[in-house]
N, CA, C and O of each residue as an XYZ file, in Angstrom:
824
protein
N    -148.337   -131.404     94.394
C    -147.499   -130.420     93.715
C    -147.428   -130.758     92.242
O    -147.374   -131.952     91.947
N    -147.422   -129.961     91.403
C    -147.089   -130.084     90.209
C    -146.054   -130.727     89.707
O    -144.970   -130.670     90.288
N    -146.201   -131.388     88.642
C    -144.859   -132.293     87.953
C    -144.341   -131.177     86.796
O    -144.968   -130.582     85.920
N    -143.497   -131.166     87.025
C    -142.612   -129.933     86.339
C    -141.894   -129.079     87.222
O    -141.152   -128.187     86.811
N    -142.132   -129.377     88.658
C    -141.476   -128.141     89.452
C    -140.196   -128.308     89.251
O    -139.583   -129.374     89.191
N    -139.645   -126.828     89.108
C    -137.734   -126.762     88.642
C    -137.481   -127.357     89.866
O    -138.134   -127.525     90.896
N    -136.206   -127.671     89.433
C    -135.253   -128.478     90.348
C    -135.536   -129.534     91.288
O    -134.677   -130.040     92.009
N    -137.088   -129.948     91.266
C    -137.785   -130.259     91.841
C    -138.018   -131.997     91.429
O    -137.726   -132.900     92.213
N    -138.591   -132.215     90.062
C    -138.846   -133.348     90.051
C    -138.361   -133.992     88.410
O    -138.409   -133.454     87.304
N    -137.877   -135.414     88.856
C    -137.138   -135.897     87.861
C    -137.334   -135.774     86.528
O    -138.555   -135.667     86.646
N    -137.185   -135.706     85.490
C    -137.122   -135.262     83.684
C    -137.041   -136.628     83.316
O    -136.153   -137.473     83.431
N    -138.524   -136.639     82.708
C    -138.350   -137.770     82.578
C    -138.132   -137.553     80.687
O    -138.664   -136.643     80.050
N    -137.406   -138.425     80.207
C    -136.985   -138.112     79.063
C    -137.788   -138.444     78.388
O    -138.242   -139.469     78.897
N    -138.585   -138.108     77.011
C    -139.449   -138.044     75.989
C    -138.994   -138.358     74.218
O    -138.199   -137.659     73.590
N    -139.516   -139.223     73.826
C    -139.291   -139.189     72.385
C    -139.786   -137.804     71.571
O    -139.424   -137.408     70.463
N    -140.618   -137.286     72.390
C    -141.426   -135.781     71.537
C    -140.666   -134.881     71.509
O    -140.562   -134.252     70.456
N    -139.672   -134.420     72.953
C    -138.676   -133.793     73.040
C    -137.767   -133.553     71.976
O    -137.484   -134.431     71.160
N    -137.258   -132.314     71.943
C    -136.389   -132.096     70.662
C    -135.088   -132.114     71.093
O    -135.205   -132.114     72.319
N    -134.079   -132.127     70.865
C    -132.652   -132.371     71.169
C    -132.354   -131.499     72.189
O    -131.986   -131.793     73.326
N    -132.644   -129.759     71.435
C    -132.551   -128.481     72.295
C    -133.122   -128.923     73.562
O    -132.599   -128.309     74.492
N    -134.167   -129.920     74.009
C    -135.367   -129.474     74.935
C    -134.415   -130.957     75.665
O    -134.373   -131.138     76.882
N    -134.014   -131.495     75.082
C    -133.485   -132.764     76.224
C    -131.991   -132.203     76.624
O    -131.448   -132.493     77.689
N    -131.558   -131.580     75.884
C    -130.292   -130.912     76.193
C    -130.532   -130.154     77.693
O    -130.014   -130.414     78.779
N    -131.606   -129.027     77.294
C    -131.566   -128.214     78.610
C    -132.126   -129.375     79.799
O    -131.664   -129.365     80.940
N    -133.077   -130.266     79.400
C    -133.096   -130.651     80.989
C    -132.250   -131.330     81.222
O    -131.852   -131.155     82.374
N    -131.686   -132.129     80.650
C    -130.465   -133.107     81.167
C    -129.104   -131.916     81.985
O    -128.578   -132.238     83.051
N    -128.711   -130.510     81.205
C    -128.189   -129.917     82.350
C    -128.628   -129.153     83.266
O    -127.802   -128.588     83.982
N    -130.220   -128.911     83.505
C    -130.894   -128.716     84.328
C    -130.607   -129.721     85.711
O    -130.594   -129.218     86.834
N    -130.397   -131.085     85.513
C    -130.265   -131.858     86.316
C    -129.117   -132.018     86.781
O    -128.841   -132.375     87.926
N    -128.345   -131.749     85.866
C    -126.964   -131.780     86.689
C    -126.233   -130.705     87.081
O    -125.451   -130.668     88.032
N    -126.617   -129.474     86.016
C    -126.228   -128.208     86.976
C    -126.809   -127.991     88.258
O    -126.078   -127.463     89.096
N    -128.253   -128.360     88.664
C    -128.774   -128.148     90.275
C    -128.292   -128.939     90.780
O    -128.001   -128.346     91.819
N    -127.679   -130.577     90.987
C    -127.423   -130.952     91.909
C    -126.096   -130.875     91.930
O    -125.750   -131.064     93.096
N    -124.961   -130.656     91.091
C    -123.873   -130.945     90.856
C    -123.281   -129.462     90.886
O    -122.516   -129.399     91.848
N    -123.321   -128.613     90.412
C    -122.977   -127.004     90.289
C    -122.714   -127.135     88.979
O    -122.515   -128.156     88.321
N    -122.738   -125.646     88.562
C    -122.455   -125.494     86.795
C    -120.867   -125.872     86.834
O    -120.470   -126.598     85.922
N    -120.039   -125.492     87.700
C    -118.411   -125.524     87.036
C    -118.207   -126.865     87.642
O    -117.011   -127.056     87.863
N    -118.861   -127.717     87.936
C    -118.218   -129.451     88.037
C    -118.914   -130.121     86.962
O    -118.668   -131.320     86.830
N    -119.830   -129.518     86.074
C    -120.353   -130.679     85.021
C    -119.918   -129.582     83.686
O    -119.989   -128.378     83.439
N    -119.276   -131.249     82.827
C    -118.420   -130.369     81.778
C    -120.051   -131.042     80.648
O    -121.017   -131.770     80.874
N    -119.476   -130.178     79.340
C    -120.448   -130.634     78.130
C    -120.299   -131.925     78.013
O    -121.335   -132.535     77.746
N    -119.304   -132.562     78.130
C    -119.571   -134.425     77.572
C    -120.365   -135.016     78.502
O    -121.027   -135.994     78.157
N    -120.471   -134.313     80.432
C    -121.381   -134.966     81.060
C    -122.504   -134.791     80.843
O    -123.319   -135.602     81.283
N    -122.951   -133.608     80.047
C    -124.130   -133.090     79.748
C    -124.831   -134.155     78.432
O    -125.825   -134.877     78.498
N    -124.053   -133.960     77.475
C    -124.445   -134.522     76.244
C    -124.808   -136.137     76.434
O    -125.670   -136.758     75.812
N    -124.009   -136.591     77.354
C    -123.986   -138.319     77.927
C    -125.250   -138.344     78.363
O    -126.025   -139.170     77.882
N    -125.597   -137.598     79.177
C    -126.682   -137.444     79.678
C    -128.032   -137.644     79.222
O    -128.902   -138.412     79.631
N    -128.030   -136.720     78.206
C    -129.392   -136.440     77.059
C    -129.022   -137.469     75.970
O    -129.795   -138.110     75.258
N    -127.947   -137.484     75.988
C    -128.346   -138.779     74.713
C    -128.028   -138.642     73.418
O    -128.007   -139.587     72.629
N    -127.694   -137.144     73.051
C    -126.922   -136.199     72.248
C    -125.809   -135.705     72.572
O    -125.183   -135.414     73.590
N    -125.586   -135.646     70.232
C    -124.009   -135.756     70.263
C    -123.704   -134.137     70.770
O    -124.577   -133.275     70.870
N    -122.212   -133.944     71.070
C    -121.438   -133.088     71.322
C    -122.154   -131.820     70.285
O    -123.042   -131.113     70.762
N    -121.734   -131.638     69.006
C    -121.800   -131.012     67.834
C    -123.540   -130.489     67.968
O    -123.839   -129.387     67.510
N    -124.386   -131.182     68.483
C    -125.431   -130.923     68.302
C    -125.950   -129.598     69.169
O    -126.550   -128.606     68.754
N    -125.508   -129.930     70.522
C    -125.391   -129.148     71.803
C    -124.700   -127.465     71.187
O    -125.216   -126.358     71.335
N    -123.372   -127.826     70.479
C    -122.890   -126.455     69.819
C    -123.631   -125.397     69.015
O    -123.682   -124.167     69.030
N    -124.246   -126.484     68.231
C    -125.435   -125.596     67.010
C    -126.227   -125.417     67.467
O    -126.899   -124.458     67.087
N    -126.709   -126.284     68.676
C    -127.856   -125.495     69.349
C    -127.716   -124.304     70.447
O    -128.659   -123.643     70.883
N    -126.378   -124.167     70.797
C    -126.389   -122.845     71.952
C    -125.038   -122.504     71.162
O    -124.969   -121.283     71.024
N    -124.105   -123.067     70.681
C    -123.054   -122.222     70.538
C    -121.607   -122.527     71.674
O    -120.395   -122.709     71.559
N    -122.454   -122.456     72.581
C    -121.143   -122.675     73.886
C    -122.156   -122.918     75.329
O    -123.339   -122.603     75.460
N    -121.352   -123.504     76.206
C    -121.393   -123.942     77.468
C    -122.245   -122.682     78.390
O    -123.094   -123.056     79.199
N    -122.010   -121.423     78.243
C    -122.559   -119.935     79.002
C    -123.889   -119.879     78.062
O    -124.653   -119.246     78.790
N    -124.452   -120.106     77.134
C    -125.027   -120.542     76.571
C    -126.563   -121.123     76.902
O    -127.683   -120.611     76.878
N    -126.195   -122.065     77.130
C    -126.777   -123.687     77.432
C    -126.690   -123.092     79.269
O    -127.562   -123.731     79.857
N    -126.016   -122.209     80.201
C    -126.097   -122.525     81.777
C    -127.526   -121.429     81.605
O    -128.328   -121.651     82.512
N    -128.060   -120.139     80.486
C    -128.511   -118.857     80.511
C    -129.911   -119.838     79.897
O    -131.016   -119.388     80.203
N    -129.884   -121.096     79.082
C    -131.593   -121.620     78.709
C    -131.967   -122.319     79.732
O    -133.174   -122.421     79.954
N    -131.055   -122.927     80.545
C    -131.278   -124.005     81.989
C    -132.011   -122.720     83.152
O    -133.138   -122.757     83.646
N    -131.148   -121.857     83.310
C    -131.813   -120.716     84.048
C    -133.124   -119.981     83.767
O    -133.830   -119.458     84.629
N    -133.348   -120.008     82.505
C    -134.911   -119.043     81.927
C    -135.882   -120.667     81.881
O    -137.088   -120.741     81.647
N    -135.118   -121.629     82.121
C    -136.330   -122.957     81.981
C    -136.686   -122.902     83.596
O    -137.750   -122.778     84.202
N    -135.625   -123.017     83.921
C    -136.167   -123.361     85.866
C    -136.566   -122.112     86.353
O    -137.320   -122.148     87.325
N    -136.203   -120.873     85.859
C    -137.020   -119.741     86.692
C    -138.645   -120.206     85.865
O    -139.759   -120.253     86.386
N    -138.338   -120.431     84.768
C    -140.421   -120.534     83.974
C    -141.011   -121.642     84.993
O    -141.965   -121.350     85.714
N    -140.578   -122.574     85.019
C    -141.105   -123.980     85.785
C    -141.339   -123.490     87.294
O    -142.378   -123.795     87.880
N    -140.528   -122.864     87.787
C    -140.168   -122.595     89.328
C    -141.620   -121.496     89.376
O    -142.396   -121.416     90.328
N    -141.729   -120.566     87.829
C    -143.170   -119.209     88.603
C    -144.106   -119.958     88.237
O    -145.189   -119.752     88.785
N    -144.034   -120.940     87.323
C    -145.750   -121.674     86.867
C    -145.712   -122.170     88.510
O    -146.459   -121.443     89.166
N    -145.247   -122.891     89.087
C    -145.700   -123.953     90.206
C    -146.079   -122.710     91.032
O    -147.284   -122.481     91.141
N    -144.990   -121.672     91.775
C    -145.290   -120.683     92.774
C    -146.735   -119.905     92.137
O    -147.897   -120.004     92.533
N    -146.351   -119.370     91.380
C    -147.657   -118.307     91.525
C    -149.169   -119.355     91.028
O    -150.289   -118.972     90.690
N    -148.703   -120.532     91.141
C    -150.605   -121.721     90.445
C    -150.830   -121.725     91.459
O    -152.018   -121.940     91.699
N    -149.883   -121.499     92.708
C    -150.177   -122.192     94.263
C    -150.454   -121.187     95.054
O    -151.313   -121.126     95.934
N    -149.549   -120.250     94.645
C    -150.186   -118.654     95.677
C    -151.557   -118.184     94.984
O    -152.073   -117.324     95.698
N    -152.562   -118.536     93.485
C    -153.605   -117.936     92.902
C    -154.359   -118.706     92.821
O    -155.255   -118.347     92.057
N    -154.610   -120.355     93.520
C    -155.509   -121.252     93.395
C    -156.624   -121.016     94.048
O    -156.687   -120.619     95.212
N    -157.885   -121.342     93.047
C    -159.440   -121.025     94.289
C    -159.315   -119.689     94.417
O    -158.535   -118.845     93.975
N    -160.797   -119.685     95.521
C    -160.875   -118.443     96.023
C    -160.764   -117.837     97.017
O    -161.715   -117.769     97.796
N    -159.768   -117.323     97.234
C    -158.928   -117.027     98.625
C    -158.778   -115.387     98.345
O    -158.800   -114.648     97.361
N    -158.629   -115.263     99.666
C    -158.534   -113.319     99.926
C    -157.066   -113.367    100.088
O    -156.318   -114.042    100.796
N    -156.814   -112.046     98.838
C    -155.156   -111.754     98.795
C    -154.551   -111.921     99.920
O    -153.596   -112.692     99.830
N    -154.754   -111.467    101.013
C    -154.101   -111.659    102.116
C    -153.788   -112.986    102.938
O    -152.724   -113.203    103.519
N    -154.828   -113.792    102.896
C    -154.219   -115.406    102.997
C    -153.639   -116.466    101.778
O    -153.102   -117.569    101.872
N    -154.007   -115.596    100.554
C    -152.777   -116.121     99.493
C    -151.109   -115.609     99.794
O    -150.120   -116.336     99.696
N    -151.124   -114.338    100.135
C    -149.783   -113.929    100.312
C    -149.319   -115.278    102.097
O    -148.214   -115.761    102.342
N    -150.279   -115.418    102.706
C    -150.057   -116.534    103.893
C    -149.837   -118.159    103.145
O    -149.505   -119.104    103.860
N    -150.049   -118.321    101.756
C    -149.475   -119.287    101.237
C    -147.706   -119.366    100.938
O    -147.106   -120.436    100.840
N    -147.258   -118.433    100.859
C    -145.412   -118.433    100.390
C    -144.954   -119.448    100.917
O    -144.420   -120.458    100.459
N    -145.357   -118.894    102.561
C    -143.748   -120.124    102.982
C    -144.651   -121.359    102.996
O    -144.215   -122.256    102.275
N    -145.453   -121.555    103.438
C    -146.229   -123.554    102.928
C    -145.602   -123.916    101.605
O    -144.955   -124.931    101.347
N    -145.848   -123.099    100.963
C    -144.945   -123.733     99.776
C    -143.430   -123.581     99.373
O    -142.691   -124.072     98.520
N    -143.370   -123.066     99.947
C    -141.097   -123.096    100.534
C    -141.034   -124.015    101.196
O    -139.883   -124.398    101.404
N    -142.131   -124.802    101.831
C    -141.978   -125.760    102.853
C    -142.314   -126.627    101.775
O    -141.240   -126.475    102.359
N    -142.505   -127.062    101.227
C    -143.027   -128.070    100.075
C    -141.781   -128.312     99.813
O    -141.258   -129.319    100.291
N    -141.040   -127.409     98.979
C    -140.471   -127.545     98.012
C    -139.264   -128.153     98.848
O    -138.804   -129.283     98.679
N    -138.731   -127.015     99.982
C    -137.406   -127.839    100.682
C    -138.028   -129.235    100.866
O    -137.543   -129.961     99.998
N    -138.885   -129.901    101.621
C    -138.631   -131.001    101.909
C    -138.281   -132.101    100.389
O    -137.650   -133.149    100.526
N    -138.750   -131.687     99.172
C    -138.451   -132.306     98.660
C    -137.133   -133.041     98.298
O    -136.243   -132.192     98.344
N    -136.554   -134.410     97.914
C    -135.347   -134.584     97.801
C    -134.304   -133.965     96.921
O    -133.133   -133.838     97.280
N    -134.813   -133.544     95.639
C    -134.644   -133.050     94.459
C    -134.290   -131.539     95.006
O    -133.775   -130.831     94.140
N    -134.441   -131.034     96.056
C    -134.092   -129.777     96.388
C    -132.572   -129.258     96.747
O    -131.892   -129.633     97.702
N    -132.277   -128.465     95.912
C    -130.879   -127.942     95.954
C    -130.758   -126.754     95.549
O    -130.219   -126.425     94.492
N    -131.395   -125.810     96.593
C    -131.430   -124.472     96.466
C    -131.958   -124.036     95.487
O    -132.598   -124.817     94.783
N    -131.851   -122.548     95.102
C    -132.234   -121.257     94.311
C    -130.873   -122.011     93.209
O    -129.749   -122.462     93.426
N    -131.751   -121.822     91.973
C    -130.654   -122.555     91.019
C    -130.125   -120.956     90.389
O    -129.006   -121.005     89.879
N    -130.746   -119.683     90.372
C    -130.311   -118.254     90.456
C    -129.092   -117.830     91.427
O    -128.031   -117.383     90.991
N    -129.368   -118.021     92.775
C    -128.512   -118.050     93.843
C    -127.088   -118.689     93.616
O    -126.024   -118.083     93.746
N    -127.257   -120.180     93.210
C    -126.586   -120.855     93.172
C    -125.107   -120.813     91.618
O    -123.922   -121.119     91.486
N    -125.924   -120.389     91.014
C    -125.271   -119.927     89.581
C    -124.430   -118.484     89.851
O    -123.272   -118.281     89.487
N    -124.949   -117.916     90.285
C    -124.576   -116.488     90.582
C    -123.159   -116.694     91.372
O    -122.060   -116.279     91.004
N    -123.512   -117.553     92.732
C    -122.226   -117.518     93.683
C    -121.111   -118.672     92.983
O    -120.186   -119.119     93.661
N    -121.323   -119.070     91.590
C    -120.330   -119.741     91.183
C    -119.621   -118.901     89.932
O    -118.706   -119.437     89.307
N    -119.939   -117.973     89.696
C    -120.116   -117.551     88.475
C    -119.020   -115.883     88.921
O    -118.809   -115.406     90.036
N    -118.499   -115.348     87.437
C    -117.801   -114.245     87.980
C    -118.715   -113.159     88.444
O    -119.833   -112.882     88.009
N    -118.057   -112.610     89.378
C    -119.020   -111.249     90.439
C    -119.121   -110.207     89.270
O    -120.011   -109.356     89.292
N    -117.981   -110.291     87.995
C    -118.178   -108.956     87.582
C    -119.017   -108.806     86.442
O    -119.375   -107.815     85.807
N    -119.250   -110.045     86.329
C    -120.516   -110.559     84.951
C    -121.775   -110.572     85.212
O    -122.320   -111.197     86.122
N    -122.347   -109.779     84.301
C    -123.635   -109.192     85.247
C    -124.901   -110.415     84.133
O    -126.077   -110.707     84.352
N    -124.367   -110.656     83.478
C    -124.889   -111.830     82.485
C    -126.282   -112.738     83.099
O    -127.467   -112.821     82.775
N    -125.353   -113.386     84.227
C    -126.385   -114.542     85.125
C    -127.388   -113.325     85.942
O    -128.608   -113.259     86.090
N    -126.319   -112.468     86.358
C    -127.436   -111.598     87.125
C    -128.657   -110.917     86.331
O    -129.785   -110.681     86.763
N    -128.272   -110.735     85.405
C    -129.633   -110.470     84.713
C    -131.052   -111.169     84.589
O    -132.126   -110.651     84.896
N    -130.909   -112.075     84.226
C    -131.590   -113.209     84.476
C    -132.378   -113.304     85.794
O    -133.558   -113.020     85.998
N    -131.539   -113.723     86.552
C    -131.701   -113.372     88.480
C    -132.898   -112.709     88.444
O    -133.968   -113.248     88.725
N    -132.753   -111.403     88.064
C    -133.142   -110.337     88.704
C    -134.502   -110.247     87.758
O    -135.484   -109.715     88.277
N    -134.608   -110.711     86.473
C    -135.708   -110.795     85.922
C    -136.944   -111.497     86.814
O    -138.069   -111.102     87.120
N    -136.211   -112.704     87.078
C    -136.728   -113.570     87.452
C    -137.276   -113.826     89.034
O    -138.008   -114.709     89.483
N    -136.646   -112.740     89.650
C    -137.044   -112.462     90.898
C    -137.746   -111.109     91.267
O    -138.120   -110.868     92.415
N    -137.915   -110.148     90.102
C    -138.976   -109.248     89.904
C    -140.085   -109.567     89.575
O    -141.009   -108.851     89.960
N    -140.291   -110.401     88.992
C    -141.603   -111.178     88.197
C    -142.256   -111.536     89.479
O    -143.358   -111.044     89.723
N    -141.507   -112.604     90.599
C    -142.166   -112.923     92.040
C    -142.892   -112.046     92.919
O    -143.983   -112.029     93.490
N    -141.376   -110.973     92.753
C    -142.089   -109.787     93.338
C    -143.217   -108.755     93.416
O    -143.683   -108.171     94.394
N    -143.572   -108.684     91.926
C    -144.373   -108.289     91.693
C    -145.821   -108.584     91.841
O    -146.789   -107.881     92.130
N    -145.673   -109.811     91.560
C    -147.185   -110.826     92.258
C    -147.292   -110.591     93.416
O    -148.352   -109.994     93.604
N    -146.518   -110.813     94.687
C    -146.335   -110.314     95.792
C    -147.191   -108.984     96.316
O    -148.105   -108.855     97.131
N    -146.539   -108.154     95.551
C    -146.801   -106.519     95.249
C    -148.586   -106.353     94.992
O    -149.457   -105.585     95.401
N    -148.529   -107.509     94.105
C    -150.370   -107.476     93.531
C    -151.004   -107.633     94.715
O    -151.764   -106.800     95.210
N    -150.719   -108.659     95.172
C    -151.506   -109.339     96.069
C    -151.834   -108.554     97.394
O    -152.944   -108.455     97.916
N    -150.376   -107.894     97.933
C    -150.144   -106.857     99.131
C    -150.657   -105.817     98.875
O    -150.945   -105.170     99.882
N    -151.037   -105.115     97.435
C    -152.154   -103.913     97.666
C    -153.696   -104.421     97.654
O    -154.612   -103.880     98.275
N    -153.832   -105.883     96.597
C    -155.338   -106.069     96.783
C    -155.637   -106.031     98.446
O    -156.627   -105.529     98.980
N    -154.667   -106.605     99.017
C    -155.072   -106.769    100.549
C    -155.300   -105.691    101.294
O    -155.592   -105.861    102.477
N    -155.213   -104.390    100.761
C    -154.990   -102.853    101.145
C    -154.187   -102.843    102.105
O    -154.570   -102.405    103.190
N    -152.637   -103.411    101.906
C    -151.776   -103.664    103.224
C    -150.948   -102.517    102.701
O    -150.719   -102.306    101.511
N    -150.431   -101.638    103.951
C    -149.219   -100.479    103.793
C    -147.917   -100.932    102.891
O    -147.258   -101.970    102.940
N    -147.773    -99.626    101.945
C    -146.533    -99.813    101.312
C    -145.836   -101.387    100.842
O    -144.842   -101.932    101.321
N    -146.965   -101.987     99.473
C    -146.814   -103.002     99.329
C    -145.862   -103.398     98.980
O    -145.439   -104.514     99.282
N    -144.899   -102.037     97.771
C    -143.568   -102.754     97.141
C    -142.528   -102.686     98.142
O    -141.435   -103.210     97.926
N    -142.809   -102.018     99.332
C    -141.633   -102.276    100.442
C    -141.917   -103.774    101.495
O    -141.102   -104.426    102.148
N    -143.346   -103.947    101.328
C    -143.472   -105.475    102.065
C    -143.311   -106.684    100.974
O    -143.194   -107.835    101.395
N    -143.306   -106.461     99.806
C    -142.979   -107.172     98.655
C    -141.501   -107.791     98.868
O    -141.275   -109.000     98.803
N    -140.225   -106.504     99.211
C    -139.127   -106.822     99.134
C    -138.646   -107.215    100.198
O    -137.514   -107.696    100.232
N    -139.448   -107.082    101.336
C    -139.191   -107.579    102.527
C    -139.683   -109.170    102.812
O    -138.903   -109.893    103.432
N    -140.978   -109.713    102.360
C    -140.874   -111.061    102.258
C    -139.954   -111.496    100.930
O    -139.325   -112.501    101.260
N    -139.594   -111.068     99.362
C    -138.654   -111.500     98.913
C    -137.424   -112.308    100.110
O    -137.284   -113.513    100.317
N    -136.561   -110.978    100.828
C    -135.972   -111.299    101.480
C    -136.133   -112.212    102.564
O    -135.085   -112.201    103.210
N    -136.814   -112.855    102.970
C    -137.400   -113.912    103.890
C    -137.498   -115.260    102.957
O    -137.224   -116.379    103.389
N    -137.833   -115.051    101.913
C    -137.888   -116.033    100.959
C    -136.460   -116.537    100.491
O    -136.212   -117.732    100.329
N    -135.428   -115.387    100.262
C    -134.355   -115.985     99.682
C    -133.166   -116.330    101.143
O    -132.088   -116.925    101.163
N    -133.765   -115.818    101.967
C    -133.091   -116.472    103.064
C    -133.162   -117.825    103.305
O    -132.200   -118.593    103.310
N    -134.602   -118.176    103.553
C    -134.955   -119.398    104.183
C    -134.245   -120.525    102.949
O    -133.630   -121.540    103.277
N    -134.498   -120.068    101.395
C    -134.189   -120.813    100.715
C    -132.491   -121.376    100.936
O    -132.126   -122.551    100.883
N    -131.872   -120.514    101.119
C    -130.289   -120.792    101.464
C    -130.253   -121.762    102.578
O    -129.912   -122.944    102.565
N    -130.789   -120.816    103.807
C    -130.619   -121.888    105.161
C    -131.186   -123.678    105.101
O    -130.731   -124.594    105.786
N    -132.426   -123.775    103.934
C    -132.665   -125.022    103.572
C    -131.889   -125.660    102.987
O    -131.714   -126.779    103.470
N    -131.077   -125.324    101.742
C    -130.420   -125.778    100.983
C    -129.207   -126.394    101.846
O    -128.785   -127.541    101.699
N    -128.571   -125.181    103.039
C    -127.100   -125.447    104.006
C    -128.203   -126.818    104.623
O    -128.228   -127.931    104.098
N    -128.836   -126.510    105.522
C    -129.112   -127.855    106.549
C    -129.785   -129.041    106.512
O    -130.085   -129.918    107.321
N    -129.999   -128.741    104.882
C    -131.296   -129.780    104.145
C    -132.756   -129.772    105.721
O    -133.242   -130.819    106.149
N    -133.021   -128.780    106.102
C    -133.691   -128.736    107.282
C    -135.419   -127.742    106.527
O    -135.595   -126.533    106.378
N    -136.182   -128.695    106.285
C    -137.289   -127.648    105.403
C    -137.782   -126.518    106.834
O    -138.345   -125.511    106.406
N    -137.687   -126.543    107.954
C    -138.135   -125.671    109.106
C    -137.957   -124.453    109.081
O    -138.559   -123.664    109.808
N    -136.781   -124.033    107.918
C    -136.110   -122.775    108.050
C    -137.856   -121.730    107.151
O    -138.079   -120.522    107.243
N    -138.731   -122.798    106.395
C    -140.206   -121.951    105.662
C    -141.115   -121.428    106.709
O    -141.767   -120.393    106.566
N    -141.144   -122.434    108.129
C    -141.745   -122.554    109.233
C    -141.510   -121.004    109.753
O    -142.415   -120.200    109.531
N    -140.274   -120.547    110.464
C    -139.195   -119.510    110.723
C    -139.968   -118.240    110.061
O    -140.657   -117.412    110.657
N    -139.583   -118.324    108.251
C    -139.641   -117.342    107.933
C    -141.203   -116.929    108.284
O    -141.507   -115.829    108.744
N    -142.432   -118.307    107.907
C    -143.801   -117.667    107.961
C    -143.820   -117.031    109.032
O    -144.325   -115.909    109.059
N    -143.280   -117.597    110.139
C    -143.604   -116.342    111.646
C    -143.149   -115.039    111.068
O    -143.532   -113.946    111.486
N    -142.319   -115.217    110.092
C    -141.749   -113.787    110.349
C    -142.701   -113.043    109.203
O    -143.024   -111.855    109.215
N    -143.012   -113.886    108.367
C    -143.836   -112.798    107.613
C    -144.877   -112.495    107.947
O    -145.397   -111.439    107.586
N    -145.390   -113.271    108.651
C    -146.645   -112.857    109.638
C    -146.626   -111.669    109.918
O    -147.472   -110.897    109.466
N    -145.489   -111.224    110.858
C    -145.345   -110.166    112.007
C    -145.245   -108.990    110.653
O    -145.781   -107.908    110.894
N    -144.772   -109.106    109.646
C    -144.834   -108.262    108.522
C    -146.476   -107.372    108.185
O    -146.901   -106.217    108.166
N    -147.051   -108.977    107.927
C    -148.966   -108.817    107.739
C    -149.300   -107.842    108.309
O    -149.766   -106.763    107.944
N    -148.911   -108.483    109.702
C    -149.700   -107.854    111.162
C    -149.619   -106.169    110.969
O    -150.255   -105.123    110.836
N    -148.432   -106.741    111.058
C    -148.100   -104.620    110.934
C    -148.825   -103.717    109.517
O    -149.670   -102.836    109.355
N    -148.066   -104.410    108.818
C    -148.783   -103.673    107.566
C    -150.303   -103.729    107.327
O    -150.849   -103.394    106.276
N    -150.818   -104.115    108.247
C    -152.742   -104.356    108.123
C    -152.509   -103.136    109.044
O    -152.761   -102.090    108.446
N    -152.050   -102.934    110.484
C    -152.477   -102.183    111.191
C    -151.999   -101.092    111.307
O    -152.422   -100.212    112.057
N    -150.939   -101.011    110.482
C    -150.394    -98.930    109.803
C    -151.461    -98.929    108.709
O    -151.723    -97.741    108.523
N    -152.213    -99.692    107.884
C    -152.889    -99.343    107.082
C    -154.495    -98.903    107.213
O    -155.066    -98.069    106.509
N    -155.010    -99.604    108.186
C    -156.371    -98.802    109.202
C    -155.786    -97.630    109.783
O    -156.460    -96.603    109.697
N    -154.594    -97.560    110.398
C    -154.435    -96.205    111.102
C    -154.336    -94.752    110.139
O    -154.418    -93.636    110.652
N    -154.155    -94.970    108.739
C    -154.431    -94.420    107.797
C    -155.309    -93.732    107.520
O    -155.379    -93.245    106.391
């Protein structure tokens, strides 16, 4: 697996790094394992190694600094997914049979603590559509690859099997995160299977 996967593998700190860039991973690391509303800015700044004041001029405020941690781990999180669903030369249709192997990757890892989107969102106010924006950027972008891949395969109604493994995806990711149990990728591939299956064979009946 790639070194860089969000939430995934340790930051290792750099002299090249710029303050901004050690800032976000240091609360990259502690907003995924810790939640955004239990780590305050001084745990953050302790962290990276930078002062308080610096963290300010560079985001301004705390909502800030949770909205560059989120656009870093959704970037890190699509480089690893989509290098792994587009590697070699494979027929769209057994790339789209790569997802959950690599949901299975990722839960078993230790460093795994859910959808850091998911996770921000259900801490965050329902009526602030702020984080959700983000979210939703960031989980259209997936989708859409998805979408690519499910028409190269000439499979039926791709952006509706698109949103239907989405949903298999952000399931399993939760149920991993609750039971630290990576089996829940296992689960979903049966289920996206039975998705394939069908959508190959409404699409010959065509």
């Amino acid at each position: 697996m790639a070194k860089g996967v969000a939430i995934s593998v340790v930051d290792i700190p750099s002299s090249e790094e710029t303050p901004r860039e050690r800032l976000v991973a240091a609360a990259s690391r502690l907003f995924c394992r810790f939640g955004i509303n239990s780590v305050g800015v001084d745990t953050v700044v302790a962290e990276a190694g930078i002062a308080k004041a610096t963290l300010y001029k560079a985001f301004g405020s705390k909502e800030k600094l949770v909205e560059a941690v989120l656009e870093r781990e959704g970037r890190l999180w699509r480089d690893w997914f989509l290098a792994g669903l587009d590697a070699g030369s494979v027929a769209p249709i057994d790339r789209l049979r790569r997802i959950f192997p690599l949901m299975g990757e990722w839960f078993a890892q230790d460093r795994f603590y859910g959808c850091p989107f998911i996770n921000a969102i259900g801490e965050s106010d329902k009526s602030d559509d702020r984080l959700r924006t983000i979210a939703i950027a960031h989980k259209m972008a997936v989708l859409k690859r998805i979408e690519e891949l499910a028409d190269a395969a000439g499979l039926r109604e791709p952006m509706k099997l698109a949103h239907q493994i989405g949903l298999l995806i952000d399931g399993a990711i939760v149920v991993a995160m609750i039971t630290r149990d990576p089996a829940s990728a296992r689960m979903a591939a049966d289920m996206a299977e039975q998705l394939l299956l069908s959508a190959e064979v409404f699409a010959h009946e065509v």
